[in-house]
C-alpha positions in Angstrom: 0.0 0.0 0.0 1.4 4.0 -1.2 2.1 5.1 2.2 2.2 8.6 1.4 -1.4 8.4 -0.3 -2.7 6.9 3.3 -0.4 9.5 5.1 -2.4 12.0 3.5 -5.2 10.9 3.7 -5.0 8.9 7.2 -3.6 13.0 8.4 -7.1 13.9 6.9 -9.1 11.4 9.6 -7.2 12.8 12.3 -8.0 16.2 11.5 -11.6 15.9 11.2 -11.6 13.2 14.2 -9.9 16.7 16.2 -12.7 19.2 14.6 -15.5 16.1 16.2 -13.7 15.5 19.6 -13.1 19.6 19.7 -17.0 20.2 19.0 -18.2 17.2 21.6 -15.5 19.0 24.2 -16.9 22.4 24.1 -21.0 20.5 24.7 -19.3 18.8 28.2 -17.7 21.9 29.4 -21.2 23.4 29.0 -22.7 20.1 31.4 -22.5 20.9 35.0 -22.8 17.5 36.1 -20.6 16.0 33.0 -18.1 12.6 34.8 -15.6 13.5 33.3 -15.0 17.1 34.0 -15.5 16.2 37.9 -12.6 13.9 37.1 -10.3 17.0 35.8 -11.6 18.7 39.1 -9.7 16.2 41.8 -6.7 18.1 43.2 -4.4 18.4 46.1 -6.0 21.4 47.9 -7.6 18.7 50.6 -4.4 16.5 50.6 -2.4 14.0 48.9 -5.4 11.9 46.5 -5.3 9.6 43.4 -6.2 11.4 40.2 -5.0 14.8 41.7 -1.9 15.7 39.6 -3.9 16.7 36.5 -6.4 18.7 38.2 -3.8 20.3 40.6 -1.9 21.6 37.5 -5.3 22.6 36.1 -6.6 25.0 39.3 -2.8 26.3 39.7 -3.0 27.5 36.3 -6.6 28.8 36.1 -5.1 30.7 39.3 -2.3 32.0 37.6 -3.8 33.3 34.3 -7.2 34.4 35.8 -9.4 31.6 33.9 -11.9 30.0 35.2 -11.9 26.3 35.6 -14.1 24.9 33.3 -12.0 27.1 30.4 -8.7 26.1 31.5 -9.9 22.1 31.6 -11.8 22.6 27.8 -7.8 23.7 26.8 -6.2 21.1 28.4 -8.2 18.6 26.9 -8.4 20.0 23.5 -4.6 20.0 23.7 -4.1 16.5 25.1 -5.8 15.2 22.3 -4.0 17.4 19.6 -0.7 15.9 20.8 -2.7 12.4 21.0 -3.5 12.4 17.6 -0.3 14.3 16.5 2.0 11.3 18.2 -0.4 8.8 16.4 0.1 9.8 13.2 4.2 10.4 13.6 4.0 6.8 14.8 2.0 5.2 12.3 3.5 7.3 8.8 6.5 5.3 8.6 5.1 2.0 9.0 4.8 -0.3 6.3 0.8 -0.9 5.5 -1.3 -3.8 4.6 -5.0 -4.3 4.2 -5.1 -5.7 7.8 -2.9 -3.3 9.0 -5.3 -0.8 7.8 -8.2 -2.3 8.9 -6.8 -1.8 12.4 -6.6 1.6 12.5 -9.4 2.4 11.2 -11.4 -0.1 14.3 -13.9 1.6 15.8 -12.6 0.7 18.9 -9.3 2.5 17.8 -8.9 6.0 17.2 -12.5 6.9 16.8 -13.7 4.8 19.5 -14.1 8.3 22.2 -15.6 10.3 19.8 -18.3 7.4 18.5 -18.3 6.9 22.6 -18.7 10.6 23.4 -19.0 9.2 27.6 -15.6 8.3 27.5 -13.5 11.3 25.8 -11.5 13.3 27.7 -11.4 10.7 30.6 -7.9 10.5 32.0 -6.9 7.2 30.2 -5.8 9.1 27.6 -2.8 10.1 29.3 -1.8 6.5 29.4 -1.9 6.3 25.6 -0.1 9.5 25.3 2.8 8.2 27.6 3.1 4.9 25.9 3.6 6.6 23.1 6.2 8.6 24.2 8.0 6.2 25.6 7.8 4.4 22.0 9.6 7.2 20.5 12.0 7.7 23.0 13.4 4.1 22.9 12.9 4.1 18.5 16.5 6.0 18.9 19.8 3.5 17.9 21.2 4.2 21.1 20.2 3.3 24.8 21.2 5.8 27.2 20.4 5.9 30.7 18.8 9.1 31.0 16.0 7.5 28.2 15.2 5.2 31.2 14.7 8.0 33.6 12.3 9.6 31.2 10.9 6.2 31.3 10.6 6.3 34.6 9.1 9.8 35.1 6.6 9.5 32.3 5.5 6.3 34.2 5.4 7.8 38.0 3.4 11.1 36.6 0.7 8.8 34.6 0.2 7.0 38.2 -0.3 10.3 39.7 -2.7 11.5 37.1 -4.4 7.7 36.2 -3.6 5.1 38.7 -5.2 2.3 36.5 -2.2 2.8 34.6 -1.0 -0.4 36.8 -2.8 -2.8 34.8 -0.8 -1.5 31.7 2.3 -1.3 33.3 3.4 -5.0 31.1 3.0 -2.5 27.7 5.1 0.0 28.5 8.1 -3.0 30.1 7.4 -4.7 26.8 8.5 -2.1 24.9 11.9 -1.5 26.9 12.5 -6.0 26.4 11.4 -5.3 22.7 14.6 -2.8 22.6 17.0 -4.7 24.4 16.3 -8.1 22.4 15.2 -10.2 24.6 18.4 -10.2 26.6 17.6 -9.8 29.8 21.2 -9.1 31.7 22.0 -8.1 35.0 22.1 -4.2 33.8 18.9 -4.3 31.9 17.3 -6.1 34.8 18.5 -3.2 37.5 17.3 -0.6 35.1 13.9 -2.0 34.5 13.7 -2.3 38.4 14.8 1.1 39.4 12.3 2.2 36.5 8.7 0.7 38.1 10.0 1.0 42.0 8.9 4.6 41.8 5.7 3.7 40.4 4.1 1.2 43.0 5.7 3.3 46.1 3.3 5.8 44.5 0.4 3.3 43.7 1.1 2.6 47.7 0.5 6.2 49.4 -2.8 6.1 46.0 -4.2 2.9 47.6 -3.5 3.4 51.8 -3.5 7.2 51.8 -7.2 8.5 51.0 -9.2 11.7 51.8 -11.6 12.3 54.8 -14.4 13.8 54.5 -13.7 16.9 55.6 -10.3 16.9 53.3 -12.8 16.1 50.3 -14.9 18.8 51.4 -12.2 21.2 51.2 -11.1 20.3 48.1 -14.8 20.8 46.8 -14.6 24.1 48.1 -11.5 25.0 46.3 -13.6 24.6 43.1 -16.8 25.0 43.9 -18.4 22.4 42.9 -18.4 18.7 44.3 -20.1 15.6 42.3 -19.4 12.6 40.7 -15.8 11.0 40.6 -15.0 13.7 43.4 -17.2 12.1 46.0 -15.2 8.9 45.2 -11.9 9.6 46.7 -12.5 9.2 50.5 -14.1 5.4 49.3 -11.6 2.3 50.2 -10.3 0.1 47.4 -12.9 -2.8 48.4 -15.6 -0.5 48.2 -14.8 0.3 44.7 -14.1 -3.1 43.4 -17.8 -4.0 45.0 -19.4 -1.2 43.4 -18.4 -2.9 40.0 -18.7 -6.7 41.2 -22.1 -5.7 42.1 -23.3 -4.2 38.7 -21.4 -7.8 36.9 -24.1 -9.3 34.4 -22.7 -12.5 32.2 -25.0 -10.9 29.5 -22.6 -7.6 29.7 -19.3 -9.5 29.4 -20.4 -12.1 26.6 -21.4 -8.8 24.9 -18.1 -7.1 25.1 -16.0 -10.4 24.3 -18.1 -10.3 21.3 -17.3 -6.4 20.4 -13.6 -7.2 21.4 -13.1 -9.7 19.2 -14.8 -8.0 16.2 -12.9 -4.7 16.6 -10.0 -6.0 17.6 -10.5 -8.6 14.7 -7.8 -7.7 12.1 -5.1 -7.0 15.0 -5.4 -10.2 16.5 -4.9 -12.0 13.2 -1.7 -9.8 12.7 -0.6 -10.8 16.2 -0.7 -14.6 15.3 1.2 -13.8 11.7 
């Protein structure tokens, strides 16, 4: 397949995927009880909390340059996803495509998936595709130094702080760093890789045993104004959480998203096994 021809028009997609994601950004920020902008709202006025970083960043800066914080989160989301998509395509230009290969990114449970999905764009997850790939590019150079594995390990440690589900994709992003050394796991690559993910779960500690009270929630409320949704979260304990999903579970639900996995994920799975 011409790769320039689907450069051009794969840079196309992305653009008008931007104008979509741009136009369904600018509806939320108008929602005063939208999920997802509570989620940009967490920060560290009431104390240490999982999901803070972001938001911290967010009401320091809406501080600093006078903007309220409903505009300053509609920039920061329009921007994560213009350096999304702009990392997407400088990763996928250069790559060699076939029909399948084509077919996969253009899955609608790719790239298009959060703007088909409008309840999920913007959520914090996409930090975690952001970071992995820019760890991908870092570790596409011909030579390994070790300050590339402390920009691993930052990138890694400030996902936590923003999305600590990041843990569950924490095999990707080693995969990638095994991928680059061969396969050849010796003593320095080992110490490396170690000193790399400490950091992370000595965070994903203080996340899990270190929560708000309710008076430190309220105070953080305050500092915004406004308190609902994933902000009336953070004082909960990890069981509580897992029970409030366990509790929703339906066999119907997961034989219907085994079947949508397997259909989207379709032409990348049969690349996988070739």
């Amino acid at each position: 397949m011409n790769n320039i021809k689907f450069n051009q028009w794969f840079k196309v997609y992305l653009i008008v995927l931007y104008l979509f994601a741009s136009f369904f950004l600018y509806q939320k920020y108008n929602n005063p009880v939208e999920w997802t902008i509570s989620e940009w709202l967490i920060n560290y006025q009431g104390g240490f909390t999982r999901r803070g970083f972001i938001g911290e960043i967010v009401f320091q800066f809406s501080e600093i340059f006078s903007t309220t914080l409903r505009e300053t989160i509609l920039i920061f989301q329009m921007t994560s996803y213009l350096v999304y998509f702009t990392l997407i395509f400088k990763f996928l230009k250069n790559i060699n495509k076939n029909l399948l290969l084509v077919f996969a990114i253009y899955s609608p449970l790719f790239i298009l998936y959060p703007i088909a999905e409008v309840e999920v764009l913007a959520r914090k997850e996409i930090f975690v595709f952001i970071s992995f790939l820019l760890v991908a590019n870092i570790f596409e150079q011909s030579k390994i130094e070790n300050k590339h594995f402390f920009y691993f390990a930052l990138i890694l440690s400030v996902i936590t702080l923003i999305w600590e589900g990041v843990i569950f994709y924490l095999s990707f992003f080693i995969m990638l760093l095994i991928i680059k050394n061969r396969f050849i796991f010796n003593k320095s690559f080992l110490i490396k890789l170690i000193l790399c993910i400490v950091p992370v779960f000595i965070i994903f500690y203080f996340i899990v045993f270190f929560r708000l009270t309710e008076n430190e929630v309220s105070i953080m409320c305050n500092s915004v104004n406004e308190c609902y949704a994933a902000m009336l979260y953070l004082d909960n304990n990890l069981n509580s959480n897992i029970s409030e999903v366990t509790s929703q579970f339906r066999l119907s639900y997961l034989l219907r998203y085994i079947l949508i996995f397997l259909i989207g994920f379709l032409p990348l799975l049969i690349l996988m096994k070739y």
